[in-house]
N, CA, C and O atoms as a GROMACS GRO file, in nm:
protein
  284
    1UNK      N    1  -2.044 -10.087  18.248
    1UNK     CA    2  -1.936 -10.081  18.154
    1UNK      C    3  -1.988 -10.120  18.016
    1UNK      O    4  -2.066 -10.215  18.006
    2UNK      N    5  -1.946 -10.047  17.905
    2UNK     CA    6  -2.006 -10.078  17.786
    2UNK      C    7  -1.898 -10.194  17.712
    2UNK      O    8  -1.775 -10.195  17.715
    3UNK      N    9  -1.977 -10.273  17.654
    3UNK     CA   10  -1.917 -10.357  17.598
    3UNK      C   11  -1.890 -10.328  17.400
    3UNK      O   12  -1.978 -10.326  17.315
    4UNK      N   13  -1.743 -10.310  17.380
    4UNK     CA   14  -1.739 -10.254  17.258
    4UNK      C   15  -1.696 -10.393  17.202
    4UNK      O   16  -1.651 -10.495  17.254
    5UNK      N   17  -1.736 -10.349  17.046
    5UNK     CA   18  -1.716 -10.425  16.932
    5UNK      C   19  -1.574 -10.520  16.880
    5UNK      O   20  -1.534 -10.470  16.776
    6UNK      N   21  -1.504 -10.618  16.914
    6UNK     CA   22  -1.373 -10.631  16.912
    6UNK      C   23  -1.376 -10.692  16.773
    6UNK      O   24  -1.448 -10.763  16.703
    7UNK      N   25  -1.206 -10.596  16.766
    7UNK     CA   26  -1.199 -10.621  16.621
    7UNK      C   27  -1.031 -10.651  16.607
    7UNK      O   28  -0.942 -10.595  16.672
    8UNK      N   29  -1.016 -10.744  16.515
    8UNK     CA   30  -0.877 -10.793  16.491
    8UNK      C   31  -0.739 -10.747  16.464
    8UNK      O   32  -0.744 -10.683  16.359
    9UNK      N   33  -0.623 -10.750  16.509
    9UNK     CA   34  -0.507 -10.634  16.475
    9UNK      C   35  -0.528 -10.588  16.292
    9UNK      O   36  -0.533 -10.490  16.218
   10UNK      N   37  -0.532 -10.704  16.291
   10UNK     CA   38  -0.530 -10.686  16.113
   10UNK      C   39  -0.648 -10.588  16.047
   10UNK      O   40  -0.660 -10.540  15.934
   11UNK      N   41  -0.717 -10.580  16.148
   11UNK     CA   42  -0.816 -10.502  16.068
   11UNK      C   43  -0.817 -10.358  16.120
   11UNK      O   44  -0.872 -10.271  16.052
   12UNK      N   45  -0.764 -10.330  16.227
   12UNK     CA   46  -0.713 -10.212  16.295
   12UNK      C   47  -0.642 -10.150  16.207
   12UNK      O   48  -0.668 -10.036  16.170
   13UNK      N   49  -0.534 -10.226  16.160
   13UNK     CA   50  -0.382 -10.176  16.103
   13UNK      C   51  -0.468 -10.116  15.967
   13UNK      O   52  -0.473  -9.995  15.947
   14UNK      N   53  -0.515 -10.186  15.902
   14UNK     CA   54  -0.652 -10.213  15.825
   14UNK      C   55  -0.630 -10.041  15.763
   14UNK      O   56  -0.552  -9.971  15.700
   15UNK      N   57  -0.772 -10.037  15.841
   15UNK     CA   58  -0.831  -9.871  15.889
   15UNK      C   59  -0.756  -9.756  15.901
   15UNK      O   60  -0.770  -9.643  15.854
   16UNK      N   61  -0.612  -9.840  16.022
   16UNK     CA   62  -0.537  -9.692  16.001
   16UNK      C   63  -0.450  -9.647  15.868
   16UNK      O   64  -0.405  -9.533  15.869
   17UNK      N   65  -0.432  -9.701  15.794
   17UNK     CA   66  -0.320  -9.729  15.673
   17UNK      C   67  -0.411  -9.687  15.597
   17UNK      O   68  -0.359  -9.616  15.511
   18UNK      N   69  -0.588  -9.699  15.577
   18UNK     CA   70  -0.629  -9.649  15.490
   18UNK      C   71  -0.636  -9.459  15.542
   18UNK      O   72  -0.632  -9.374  15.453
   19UNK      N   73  -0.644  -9.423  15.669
   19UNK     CA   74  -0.667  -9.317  15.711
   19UNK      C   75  -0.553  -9.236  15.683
   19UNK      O   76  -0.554  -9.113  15.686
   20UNK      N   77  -0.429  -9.325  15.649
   20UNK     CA   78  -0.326  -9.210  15.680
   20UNK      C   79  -0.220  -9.291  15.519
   20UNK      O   80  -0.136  -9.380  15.524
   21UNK      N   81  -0.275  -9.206  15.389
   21UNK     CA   82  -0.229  -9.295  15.258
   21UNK      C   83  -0.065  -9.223  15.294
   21UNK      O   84   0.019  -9.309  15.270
   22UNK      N   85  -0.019  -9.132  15.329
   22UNK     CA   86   0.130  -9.130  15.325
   22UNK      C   87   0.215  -9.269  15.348
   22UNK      O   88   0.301  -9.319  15.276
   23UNK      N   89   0.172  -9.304  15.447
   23UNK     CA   90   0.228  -9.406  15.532
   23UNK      C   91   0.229  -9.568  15.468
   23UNK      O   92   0.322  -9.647  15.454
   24UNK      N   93   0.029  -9.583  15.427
   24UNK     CA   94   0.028  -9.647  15.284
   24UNK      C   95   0.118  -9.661  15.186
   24UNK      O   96   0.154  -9.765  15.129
   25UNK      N   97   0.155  -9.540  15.167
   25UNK     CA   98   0.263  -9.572  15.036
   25UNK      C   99   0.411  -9.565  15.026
   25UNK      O  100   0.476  -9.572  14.922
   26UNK      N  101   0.471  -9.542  15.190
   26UNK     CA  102   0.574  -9.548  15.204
   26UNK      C  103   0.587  -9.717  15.233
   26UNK      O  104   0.691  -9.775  15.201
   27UNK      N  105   0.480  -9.785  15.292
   27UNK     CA  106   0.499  -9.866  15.306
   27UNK      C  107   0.540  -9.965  15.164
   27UNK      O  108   0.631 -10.048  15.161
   28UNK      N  109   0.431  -9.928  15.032
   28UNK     CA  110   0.401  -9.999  14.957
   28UNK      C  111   0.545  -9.996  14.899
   28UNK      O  112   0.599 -10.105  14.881
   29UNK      N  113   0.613  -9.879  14.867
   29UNK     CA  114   0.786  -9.837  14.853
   29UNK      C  115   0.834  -9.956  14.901
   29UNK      O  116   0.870 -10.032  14.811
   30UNK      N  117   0.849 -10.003  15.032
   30UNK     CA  118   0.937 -10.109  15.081
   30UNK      C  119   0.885 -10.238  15.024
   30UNK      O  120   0.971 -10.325  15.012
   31UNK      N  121   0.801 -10.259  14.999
   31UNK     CA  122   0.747 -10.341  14.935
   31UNK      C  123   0.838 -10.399  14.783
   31UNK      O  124   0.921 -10.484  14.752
   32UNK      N  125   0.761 -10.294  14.723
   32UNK     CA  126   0.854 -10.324  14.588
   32UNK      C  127   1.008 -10.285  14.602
   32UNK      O  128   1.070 -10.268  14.497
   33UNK      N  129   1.074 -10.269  14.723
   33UNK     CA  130   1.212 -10.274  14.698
   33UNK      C  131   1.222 -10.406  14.710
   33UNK      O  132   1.256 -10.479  14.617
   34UNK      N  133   1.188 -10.451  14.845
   34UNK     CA  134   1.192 -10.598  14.887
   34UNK      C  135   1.213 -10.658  14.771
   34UNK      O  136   1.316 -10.715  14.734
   35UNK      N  137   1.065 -10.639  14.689
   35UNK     CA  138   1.062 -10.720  14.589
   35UNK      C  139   1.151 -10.746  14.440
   35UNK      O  140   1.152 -10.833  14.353
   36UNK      N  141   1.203 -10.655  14.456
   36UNK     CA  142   1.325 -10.632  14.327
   36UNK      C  143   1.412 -10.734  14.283
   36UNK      O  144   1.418 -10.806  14.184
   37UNK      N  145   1.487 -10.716  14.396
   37UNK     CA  146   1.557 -10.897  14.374
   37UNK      C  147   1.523 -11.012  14.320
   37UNK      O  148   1.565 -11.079  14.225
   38UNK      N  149   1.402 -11.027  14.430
   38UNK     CA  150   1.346 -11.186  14.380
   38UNK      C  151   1.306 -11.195  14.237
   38UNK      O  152   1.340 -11.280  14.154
   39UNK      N  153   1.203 -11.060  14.216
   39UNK     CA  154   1.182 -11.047  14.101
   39UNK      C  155   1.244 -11.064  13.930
   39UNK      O  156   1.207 -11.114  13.824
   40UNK      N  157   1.374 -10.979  13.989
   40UNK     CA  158   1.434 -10.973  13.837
   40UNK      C  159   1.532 -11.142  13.847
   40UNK      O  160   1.563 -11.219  13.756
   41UNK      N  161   1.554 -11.149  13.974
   41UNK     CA  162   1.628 -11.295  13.974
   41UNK      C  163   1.572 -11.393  13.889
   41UNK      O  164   1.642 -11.463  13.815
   42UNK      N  165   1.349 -11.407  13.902
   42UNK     CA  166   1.307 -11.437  13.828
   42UNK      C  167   1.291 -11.435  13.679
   42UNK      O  168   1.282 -11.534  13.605
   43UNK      N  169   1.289 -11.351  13.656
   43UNK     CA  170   1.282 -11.257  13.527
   43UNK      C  171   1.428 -11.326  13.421
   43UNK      O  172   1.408 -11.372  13.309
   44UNK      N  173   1.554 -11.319  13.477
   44UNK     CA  174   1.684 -11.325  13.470
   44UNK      C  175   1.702 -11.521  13.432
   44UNK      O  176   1.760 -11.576  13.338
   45UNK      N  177   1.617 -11.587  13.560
   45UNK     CA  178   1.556 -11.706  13.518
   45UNK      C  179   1.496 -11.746  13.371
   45UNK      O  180   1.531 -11.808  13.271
   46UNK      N  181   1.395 -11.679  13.415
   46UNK     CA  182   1.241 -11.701  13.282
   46UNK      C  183   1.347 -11.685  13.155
   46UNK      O  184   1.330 -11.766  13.064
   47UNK      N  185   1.439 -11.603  13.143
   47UNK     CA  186   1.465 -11.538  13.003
   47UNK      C  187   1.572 -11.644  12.962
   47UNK      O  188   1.568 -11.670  12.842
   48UNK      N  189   1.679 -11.723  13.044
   48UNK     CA  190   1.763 -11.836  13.032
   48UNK      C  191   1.693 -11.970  13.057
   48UNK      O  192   1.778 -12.043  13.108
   49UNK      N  193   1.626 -12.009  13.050
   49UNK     CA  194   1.517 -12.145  13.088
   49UNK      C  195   1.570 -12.188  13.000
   49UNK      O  196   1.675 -12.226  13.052
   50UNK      N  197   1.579 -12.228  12.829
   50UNK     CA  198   1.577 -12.302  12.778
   50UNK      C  199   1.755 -12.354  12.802
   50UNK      O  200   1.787 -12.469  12.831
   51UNK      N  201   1.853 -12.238  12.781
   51UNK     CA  202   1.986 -12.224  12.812
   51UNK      C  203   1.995 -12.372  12.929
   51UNK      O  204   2.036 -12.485  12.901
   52UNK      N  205   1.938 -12.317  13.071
   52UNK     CA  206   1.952 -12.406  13.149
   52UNK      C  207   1.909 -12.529  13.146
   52UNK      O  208   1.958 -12.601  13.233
   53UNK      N  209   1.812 -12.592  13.053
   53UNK     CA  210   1.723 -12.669  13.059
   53UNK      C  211   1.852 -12.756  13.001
   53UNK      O  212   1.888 -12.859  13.058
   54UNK      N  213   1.910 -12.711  12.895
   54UNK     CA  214   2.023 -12.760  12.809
   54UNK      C  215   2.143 -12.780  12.861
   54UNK      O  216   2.210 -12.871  12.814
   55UNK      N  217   2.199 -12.692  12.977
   55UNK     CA  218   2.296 -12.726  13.092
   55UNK      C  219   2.342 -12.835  13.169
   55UNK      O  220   2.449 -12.888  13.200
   56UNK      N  221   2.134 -12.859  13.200
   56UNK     CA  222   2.115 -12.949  13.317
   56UNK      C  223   2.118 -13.088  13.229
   56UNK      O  224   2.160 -13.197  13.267
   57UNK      N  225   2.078 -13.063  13.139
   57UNK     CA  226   2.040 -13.175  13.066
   57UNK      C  227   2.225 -13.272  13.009
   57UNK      O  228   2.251 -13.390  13.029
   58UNK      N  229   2.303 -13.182  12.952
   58UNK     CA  230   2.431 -13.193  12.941
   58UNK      C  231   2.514 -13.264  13.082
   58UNK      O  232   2.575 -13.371  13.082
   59UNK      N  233   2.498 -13.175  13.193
   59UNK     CA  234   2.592 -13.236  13.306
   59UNK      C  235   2.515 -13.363  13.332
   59UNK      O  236   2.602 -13.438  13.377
   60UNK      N  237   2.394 -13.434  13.330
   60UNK     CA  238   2.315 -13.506  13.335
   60UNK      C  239   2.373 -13.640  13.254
   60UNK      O  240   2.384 -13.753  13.301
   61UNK      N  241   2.403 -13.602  13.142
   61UNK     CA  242   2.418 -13.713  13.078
   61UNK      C  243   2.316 -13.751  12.971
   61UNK      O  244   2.341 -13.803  12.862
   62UNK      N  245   2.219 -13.724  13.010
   62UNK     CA  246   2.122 -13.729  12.935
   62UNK      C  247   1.987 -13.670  12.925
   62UNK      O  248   1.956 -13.617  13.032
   63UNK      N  249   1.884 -13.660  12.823
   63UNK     CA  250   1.774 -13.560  12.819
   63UNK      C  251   1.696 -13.595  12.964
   63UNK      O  252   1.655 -13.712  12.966
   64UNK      N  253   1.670 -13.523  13.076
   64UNK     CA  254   1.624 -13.571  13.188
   64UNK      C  255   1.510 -13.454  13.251
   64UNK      O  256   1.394 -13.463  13.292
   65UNK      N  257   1.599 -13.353  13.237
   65UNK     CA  258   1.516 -13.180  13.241
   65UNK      C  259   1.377 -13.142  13.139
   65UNK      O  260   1.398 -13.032  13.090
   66UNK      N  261   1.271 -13.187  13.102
   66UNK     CA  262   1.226 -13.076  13.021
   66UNK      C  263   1.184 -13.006  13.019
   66UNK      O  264   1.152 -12.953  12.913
   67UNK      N  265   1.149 -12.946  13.165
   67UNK     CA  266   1.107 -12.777  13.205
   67UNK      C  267   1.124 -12.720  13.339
   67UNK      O  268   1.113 -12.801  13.431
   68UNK      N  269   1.146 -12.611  13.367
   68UNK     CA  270   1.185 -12.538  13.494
   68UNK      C  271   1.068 -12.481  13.554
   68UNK      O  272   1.057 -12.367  13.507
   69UNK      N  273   0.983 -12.502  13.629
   69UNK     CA  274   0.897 -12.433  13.652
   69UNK      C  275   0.906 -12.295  13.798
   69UNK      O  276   0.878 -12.316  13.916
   70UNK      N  277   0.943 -12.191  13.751
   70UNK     CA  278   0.920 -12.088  13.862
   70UNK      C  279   0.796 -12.001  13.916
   70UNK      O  280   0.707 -11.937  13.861
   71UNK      N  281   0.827 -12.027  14.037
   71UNK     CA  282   0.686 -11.962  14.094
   71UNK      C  283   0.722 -11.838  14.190
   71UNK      O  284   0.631 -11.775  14.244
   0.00000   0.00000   0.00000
């Protein structure tokens, strides 16, 4: 019996996704839908930061906030 080379799912999936780019890029599609949301949620963030910084800082009572950091 020959003993073959074993190789990891991940690198299987790997190989076939490069063999077959349709599929590649339908995938990559779901991808950036996924990502839409979080994204502009961010975005929607980043662009009100100081707004909120001034919010938080107000219901607070006092200067306590001085930056939001999103990741």
């Amino acid at each position: 019996m020959l003993k073959r080379e074993s190789k990891s799912i991940g690198d299987i999936l790997s190989e076939y996704f490069e063999e077959n780019p349709f599929l590649k890029t339908k995938i990559a599609e779901q991808r950036a839908v996924r990502a839409w949301s979080e994204l502009v949620l961010r975005a929607e963030l980043q662009m009100n930061k100081d707004s909120l910084i001034e919010k938080l800082n107000e219901a607070a009572g006092m200067p306590i906030v001085y930056d939001i950091v999103l990741r």
